[in-house]
C-alpha positions as CSV (number, residue, x, y, z in Angstrom):
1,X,12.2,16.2,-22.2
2,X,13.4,14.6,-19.2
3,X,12.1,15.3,-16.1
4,X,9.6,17.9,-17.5
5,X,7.0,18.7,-15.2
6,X,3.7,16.5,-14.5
7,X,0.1,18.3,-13.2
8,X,0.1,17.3,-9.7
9,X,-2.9,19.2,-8.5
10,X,-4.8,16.0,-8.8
11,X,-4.6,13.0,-6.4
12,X,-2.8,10.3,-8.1
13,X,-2.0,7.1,-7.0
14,X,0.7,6.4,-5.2
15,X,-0.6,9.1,-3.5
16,X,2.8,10.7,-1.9
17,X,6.2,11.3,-4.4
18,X,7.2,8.9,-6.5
19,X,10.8,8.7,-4.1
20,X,8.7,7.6,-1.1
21,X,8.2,4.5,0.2
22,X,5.7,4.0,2.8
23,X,3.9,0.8,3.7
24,X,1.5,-0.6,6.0
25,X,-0.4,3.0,5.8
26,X,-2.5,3.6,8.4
27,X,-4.3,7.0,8.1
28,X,-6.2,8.6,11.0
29,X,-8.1,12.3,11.5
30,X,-6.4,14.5,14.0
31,X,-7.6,18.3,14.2
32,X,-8.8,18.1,10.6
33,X,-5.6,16.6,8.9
34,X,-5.3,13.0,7.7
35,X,-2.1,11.8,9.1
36,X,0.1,8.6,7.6
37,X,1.9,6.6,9.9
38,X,3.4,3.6,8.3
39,X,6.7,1.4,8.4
40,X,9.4,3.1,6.4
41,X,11.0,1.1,3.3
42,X,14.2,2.2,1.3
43,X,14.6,2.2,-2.3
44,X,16.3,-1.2,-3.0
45,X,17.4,-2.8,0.6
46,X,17.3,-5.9,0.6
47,X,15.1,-6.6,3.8
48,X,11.9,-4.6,4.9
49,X,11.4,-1.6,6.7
50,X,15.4,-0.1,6.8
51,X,14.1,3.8,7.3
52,X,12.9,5.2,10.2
53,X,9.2,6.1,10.8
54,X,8.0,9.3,9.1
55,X,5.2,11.0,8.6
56,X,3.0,12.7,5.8
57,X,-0.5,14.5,6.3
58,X,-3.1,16.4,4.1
59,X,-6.2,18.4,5.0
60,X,-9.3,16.5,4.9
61,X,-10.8,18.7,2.1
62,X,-7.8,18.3,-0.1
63,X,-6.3,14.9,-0.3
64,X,-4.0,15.7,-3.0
65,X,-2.0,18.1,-0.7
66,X,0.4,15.6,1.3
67,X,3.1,17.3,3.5
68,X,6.1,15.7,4.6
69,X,6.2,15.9,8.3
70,X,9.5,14.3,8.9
71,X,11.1,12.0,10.9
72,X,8.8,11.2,14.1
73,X,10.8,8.3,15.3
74,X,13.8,6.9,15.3
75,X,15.1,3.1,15.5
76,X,17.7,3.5,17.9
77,X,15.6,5.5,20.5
78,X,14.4,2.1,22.4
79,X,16.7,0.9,24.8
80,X,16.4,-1.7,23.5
81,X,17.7,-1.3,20.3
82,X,20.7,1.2,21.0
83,X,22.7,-0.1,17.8
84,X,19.6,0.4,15.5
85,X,20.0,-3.4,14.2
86,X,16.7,-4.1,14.4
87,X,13.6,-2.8,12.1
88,X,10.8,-0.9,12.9
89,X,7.8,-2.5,11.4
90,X,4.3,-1.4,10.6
91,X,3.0,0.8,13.4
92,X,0.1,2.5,14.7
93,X,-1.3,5.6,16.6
94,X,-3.6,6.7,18.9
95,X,-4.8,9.4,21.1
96,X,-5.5,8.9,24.5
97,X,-7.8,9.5,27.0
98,X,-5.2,12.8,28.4
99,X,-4.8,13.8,24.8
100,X,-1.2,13.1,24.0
101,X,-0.4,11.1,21.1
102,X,0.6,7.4,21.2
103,X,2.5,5.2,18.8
104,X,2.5,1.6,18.8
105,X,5.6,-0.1,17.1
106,X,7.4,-3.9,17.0
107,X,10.5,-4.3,16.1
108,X,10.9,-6.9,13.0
109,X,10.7,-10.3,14.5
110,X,11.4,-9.5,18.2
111,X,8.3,-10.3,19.4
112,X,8.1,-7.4,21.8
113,X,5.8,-4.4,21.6
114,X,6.9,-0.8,22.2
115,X,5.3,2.7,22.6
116,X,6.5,6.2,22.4
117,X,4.5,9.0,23.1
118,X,4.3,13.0,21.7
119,X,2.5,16.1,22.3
120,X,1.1,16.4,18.5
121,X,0.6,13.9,15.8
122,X,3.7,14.5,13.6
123,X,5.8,15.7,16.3
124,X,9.1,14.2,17.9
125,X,8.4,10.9,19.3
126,X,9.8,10.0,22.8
127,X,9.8,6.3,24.3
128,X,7.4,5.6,26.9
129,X,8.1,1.8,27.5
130,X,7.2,-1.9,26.4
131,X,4.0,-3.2,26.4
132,X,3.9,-5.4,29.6
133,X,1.8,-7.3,31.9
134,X,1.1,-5.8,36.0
135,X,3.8,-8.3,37.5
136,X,6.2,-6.0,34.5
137,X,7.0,-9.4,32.6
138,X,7.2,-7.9,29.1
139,X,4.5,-9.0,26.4
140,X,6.0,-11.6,24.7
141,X,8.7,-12.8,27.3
142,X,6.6,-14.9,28.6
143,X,6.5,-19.0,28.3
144,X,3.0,-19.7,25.9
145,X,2.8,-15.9,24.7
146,X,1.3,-14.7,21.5
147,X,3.6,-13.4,19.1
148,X,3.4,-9.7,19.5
149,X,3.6,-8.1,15.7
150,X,1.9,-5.7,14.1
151,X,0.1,-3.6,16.5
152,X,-3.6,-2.1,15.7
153,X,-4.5,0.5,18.5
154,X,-7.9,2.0,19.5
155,X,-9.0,4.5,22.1
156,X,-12.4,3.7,22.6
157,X,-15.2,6.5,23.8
158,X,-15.1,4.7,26.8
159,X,-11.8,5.5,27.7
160,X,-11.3,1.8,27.5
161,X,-8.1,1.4,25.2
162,X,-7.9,-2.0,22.8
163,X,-4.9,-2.9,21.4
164,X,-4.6,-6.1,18.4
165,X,-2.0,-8.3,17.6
166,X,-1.2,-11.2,15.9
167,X,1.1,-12.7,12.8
168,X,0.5,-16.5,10.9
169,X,4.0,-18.2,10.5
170,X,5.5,-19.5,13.5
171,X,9.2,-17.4,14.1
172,X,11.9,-19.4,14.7
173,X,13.4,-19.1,18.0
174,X,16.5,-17.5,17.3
175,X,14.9,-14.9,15.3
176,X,13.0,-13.4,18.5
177,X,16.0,-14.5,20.5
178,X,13.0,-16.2,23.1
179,X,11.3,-19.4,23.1
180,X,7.6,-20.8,22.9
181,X,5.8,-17.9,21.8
182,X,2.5,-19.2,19.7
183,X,1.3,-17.7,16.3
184,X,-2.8,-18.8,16.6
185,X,-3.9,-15.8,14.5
186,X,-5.1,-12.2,15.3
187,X,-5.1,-11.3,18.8
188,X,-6.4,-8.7,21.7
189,X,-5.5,-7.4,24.7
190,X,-7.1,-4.8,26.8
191,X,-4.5,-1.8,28.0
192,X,-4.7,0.0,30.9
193,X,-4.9,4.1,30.4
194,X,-0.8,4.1,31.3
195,X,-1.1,2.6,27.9
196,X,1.1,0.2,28.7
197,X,0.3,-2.5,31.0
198,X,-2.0,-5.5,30.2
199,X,-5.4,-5.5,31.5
200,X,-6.4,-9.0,32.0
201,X,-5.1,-11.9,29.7
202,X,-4.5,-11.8,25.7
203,X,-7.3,-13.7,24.1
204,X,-6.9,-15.3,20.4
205,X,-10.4,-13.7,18.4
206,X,-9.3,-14.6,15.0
207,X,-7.5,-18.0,14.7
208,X,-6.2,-18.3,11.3
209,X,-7.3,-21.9,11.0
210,X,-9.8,-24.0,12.0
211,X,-13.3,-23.3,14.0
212,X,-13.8,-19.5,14.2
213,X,-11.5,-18.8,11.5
214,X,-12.6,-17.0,8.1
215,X,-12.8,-19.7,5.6
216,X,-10.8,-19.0,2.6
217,X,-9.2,-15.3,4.0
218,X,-8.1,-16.6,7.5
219,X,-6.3,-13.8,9.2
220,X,-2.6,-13.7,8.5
221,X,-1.2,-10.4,9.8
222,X,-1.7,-6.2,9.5
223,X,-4.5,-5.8,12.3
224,X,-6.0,-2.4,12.3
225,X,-9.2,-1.3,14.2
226,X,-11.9,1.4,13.5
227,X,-15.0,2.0,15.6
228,X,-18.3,3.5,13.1
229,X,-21.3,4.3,15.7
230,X,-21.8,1.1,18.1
231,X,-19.6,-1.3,15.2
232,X,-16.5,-2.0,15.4
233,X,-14.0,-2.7,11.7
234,X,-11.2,-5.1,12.5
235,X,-9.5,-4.8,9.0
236,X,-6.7,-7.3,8.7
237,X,-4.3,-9.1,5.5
238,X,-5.5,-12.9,4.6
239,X,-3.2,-15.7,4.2
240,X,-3.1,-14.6,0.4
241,X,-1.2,-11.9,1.3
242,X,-2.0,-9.7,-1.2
243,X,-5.8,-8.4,0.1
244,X,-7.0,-6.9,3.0
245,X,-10.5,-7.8,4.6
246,X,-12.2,-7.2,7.3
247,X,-14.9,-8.4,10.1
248,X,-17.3,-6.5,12.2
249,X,-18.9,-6.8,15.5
250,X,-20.5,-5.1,18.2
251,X,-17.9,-5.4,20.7
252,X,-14.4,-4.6,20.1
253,X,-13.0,-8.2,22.2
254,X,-14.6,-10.8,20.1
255,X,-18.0,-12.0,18.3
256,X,-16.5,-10.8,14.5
257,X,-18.2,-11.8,11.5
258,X,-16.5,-11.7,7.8
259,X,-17.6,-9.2,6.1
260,X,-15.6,-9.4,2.4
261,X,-12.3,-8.6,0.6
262,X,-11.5,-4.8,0.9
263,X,-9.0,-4.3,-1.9
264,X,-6.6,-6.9,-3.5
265,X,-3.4,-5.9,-5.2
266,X,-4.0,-8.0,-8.4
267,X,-8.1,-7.2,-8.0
268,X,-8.4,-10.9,-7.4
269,X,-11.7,-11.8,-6.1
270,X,-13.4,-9.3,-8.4
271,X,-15.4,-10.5,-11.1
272,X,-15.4,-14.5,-9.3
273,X,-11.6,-14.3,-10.8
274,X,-9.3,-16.3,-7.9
275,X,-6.7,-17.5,-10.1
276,X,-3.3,-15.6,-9.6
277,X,-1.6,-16.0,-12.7
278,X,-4.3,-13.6,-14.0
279,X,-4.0,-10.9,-12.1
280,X,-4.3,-7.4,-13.1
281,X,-0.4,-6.2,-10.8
282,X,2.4,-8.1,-9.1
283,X,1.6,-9.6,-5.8
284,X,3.2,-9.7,-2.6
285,X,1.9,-8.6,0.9
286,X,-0.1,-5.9,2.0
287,X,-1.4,-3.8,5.1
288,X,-3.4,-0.8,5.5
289,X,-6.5,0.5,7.4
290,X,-9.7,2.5,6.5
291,X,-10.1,6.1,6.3
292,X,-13.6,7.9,6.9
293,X,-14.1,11.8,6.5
294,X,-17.8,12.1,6.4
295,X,-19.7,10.2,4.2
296,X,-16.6,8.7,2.9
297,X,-14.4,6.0,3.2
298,X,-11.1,5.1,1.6
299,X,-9.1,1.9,2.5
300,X,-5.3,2.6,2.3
301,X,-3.2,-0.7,0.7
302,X,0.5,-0.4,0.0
303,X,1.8,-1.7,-3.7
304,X,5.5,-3.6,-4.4
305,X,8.3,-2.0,-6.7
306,X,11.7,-3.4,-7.8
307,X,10.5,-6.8,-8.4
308,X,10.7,-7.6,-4.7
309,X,8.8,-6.7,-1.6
310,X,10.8,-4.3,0.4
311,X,10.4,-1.2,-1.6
312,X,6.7,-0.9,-1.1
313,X,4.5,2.0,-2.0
314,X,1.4,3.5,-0.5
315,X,-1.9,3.4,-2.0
316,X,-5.4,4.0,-1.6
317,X,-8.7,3.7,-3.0
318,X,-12.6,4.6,-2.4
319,X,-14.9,2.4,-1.0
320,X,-18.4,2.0,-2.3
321,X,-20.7,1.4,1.4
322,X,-24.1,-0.4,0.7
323,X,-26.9,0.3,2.8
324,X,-26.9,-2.1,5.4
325,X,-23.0,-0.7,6.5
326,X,-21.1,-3.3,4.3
327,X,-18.4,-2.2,1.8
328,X,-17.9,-3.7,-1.5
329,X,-14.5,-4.7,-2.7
330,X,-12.4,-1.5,-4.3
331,X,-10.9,-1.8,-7.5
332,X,-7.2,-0.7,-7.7
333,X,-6.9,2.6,-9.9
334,X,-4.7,5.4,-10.8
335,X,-6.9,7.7,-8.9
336,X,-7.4,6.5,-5.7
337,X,-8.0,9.6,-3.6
338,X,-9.1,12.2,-6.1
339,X,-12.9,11.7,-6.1
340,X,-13.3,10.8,-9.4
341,X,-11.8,10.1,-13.0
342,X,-8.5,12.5,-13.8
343,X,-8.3,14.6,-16.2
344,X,-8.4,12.9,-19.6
345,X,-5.7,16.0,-21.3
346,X,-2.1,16.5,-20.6
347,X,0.8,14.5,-19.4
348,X,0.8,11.9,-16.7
349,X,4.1,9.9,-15.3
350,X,3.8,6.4,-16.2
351,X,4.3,4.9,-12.5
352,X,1.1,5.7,-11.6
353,X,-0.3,2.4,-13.3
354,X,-2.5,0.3,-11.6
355,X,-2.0,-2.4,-13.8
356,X,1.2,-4.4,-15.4
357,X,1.7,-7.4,-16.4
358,X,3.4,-9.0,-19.0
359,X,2.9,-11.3,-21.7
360,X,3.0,-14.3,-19.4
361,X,0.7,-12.9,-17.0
362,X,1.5,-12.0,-13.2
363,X,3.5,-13.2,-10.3
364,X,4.6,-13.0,-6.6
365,X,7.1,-11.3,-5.2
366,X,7.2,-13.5,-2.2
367,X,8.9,-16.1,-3.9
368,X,12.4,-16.9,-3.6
369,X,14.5,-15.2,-6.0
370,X,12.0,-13.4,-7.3
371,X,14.2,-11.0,-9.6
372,X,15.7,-14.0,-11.5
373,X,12.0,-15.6,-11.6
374,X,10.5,-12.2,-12.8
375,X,13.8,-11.0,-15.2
376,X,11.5,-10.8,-18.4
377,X,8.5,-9.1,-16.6
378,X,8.2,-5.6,-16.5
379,X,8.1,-3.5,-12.7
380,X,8.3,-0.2,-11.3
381,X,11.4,1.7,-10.4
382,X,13.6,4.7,-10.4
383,X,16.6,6.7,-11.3
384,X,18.8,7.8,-8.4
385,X,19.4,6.4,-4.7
386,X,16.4,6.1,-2.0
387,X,14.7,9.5,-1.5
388,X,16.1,11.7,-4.3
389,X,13.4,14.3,-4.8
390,X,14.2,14.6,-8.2
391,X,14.5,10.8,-9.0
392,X,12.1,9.5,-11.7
393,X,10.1,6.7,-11.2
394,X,8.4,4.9,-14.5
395,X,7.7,1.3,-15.6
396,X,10.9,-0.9,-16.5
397,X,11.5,-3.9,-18.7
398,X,8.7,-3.6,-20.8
399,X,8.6,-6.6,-23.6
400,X,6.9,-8.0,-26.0
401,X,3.4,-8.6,-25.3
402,X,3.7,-6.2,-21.9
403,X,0.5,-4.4,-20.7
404,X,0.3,-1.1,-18.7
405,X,-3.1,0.0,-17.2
406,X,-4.3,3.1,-16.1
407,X,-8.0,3.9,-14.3
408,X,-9.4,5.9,-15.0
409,X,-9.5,9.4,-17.5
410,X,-12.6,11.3,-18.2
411,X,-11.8,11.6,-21.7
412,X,-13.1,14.7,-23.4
413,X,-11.9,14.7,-27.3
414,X,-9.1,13.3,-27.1
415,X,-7.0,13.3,-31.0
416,X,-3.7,12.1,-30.0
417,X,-1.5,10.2,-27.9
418,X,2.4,10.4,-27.0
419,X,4.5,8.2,-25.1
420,X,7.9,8.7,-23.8
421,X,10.3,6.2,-23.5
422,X,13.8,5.0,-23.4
423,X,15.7,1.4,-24.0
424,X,16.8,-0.2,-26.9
425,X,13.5,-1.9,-28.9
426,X,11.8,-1.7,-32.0
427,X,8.1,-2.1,-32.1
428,X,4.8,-0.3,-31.7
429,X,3.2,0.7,-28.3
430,X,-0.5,-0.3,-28.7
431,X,-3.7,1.9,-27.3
432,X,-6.6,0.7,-26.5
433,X,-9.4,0.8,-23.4
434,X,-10.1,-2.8,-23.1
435,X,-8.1,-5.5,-21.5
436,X,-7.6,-7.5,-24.2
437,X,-7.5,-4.7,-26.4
438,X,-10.4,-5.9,-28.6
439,X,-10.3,-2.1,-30.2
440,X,-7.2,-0.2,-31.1
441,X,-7.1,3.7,-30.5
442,X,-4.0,4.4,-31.4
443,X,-1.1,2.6,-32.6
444,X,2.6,4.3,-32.0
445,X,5.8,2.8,-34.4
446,X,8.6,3.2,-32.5
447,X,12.5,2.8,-32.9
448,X,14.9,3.0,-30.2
449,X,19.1,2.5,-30.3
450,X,19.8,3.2,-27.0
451,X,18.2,6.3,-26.6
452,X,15.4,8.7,-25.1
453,X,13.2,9.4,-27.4
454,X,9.3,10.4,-27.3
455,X,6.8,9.0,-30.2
456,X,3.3,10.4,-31.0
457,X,0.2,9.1,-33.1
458,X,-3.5,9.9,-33.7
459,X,-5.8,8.7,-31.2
460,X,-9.5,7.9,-31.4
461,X,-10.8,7.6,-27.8
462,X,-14.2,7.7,-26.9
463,X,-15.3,10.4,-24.4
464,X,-16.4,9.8,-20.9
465,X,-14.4,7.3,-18.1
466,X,-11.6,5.3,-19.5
467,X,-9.3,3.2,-18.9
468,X,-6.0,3.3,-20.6
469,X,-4.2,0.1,-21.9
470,X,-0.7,0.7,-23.5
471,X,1.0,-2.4,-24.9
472,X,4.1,-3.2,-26.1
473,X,4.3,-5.4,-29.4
474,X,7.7,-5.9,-31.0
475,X,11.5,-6.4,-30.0
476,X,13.9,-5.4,-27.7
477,X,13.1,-3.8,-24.0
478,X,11.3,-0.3,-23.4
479,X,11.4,2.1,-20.0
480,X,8.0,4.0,-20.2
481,X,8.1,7.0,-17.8
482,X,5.2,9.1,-19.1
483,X,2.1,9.6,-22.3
484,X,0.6,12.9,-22.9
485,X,-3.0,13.0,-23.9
486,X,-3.5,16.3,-26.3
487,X,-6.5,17.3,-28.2
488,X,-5.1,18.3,-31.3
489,X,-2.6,15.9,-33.9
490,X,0.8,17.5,-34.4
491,X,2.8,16.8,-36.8
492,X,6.0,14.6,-36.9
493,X,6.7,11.1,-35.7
494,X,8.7,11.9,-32.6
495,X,10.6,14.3,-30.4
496,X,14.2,13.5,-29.5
């Protein structure tokens, strides 16, 4: 039973192996692949970012079909960072204007801004230098500076290269091991095409409070930059942390106007709900950027595990665009990438919910001591040590009253309904494809003694797009790791 093989030929969501842990996913086309480059978390540090940069990519017809590339960059390659104690945080690529291949990179908290340079997309990364201004003073060395964080990168058509900036909490001194460097929100500077030196000064185009500032999803940090036609996308994380937005203008140095919420964590700001203790997933911070391969767009997000923030997972979902170029707020799903419901027969790996929460709603895992605050709540997590291919992820800690939610199954006759589980509880897991699960489909007694066991009822599902609910109602603490839809009853209560 364990570790029996899932149907992966669909896009699921996380979108790469369970084992991987890739946030701050920003995805751009490069000779018809999609290509990943993101900061690089490991299975249970205790800070963000411990890995070194990798890279995954998929052909743009077939988005289920990720490839590891491996390691592109490593930590300890910057001079300035020979010891490899500091972190490489979320980056970003670009090509330039003599085709070569450019990534964009801060280190933690520095506050300085590096770049490292490759023949291909996925390919060995070299260092080029630091991002610096003509007199060579490095970005972020000098007296009044912006905080350099969180680099978005674009190579206009122009040749004129654009690169964005910009973090909300002031970083104390010793941190970036420099004075007096300002956090007034989201900034840009203009690059000459060495891709390194400053054209001109940095200018502030997104204070996070006060005039100019987006009322209610002022910028925070995650800057990433698309250009669609003559608009320019500045997508960007709000001081909730756990949504992305974005703004749009005509010129890529200014004149931005708010254009909604992209995708929240927790879908809050859907349906007029803004209260976080309802949330439909744990919270903590995101960052991301948007995808288009035709007509299509997808906006790539980045979910927490482990009941903390620094094991991160990437995610993405399909944007609906209006008419008049705006993009309506995506809902978080089990399916992100794969064009359309999944299959509503067979077996599917419980992690891929994109919904949990337990009987006392939601949380963030921002907080201090989050996995003290959050001990009765039920999270994502695995078996093994950081990138074991063979590790099994699934949904821990599951109590009384504790909802998992998958979106969404095209349901075609559907008669019953297993779950597999281990822990020590006694209880019944609940079916049902509403929320507050109004309507029961199945219900599934259970008994477990400090096993591994899997349980199996009758299931009355309606056909066409669902969303699956499973709940939890009794005592003791369940693992789920995966349910099989089947077509046909079988007899017996379990298989152990």
């Amino acid at each position: 039973m364990r570790g029996r093989g899932v149907k992966t030929k669909q896009a699921l969501n996380p979108y790469l192996p369970s084992w991987e842990y890739i946030p701050d996913g920003e995805p751009h086309v490069f000779e018809n692949r999609v290509y990943v480059y993101g900061s690089h978390d490991r299975f249970n540090a205790p800070i963000f970012c411990v890995n070194d940069y990798v890279c995954w990519s998929a052909p743009v017809d077939d988005l289920s079909d990720w490839r590891y590339e491996g390691v592109i960059y490593r930590k300890n390659q910057d001079p300035k960072n020979k010891l490899g104690l500091r972190l490489l945080f979320a980056p970003d690529v670009c090509r330039g204007v003599d085709g070569r291949y450019y990534l964009y990179y801060a280190f933690d908290f520095m506050g300085i801004m590096g770049v490292a340079v490759c023949d291909t997309p996925a390919g060995k990364y070299q260092f080029l230098g630091h991002v610096h201004y003509p007199n060579g003073t490095v970005w972020g060395r000098r007296k009044g500076d912006q905080f350099p964080f969180d680099p978005g990168v674009l190579a206009d058509d122009n040749g004129r290269i654009w690169l964005y900036s910009g973090f909300y909490t002031p970083t104390p001194a010793f941190v970036t091991g420099f004075k007096k460097l300002r956090n007034d929100g989201g900034t840009v500077v203009e690059l000459e095409r060495d891709m390194l030196t400053i054209k001109g000064e940095p200018q502030v185009i997104f204070p996070k409070e006060g005039p100019g500032s987006f009322s209610n999803h002022e910028f925070f940090e995650a800057s990433s930059i698309r250009k669609d036609g003559d608009k320019y996308i500045f997508v960007y994380s709000s001081r909730h942390n756990h949504e992305l937005c974005y703004a749009v203008s005509g010129r890529p140095d200014g004149g931005f106007t708010f254009g909604g919420t992209l995708v929240s964590q927790g879908d809050l700001f859907l349906d007029g709900n803004e209260d976080e203790r309802k949330g439909l997933n744990y919270l903590g911070n995101t960052h991301g950027g948007l995808l288009n391969i035709g007509e299509d767009w997808y906006i790539f997000y980045h979910r927490q595990t482990n009941r903390h923030s620094y094991s991160r997972q990437a995610c993405a979902e399909k944007l609906v665009r209006s008419p008049d170029g705006s993009f309506r707020q995506a809902e978080v799903t089990s399916c992100g990438l794969n064009g359309g419901p999944l299959r509503g027969i067979g077996r599917y790996p419980a992690y891929i919910a994109c919904n949990l929460w337990s009987r006392d709603g939601v949380g963030r895992y921002d907080c201090p001591s989050p996995r003290r605050a959050f001990a009765a709540h039920p999270y994502f997590t695995q078996t093994g040590k950081d990138r074991e291919g063979n590790g099994d992820q699934y949904i821990a800690n599951m109590r009384d009253g504790a909802v998992a939610g998958f979106k969404y199954f095209d349901i075609r006759g559907v008669k019953a309904v297993s779950v597999e589980l281990s822990g020590t509880a006694e209880g019944e897991f609940l079916l049902s494809d509403t929320p507050g699960f109004q309507t029961i489909s199945a219900r599934i007694p259970l008994k477990l003694i400090d096993g591994w066991a899997e349980f199996r009822a009758g299931c009355a599902l309606d056909n066409g797009a669902r969303t699956l609910y499973f709940k939890f109602c009794g005592v003791g603490s369940v693992d789920f790791h995966s349910f099989l839809l089947e077509e046909e009853k079988h007899e017996g209560k379990s298989i152990q």
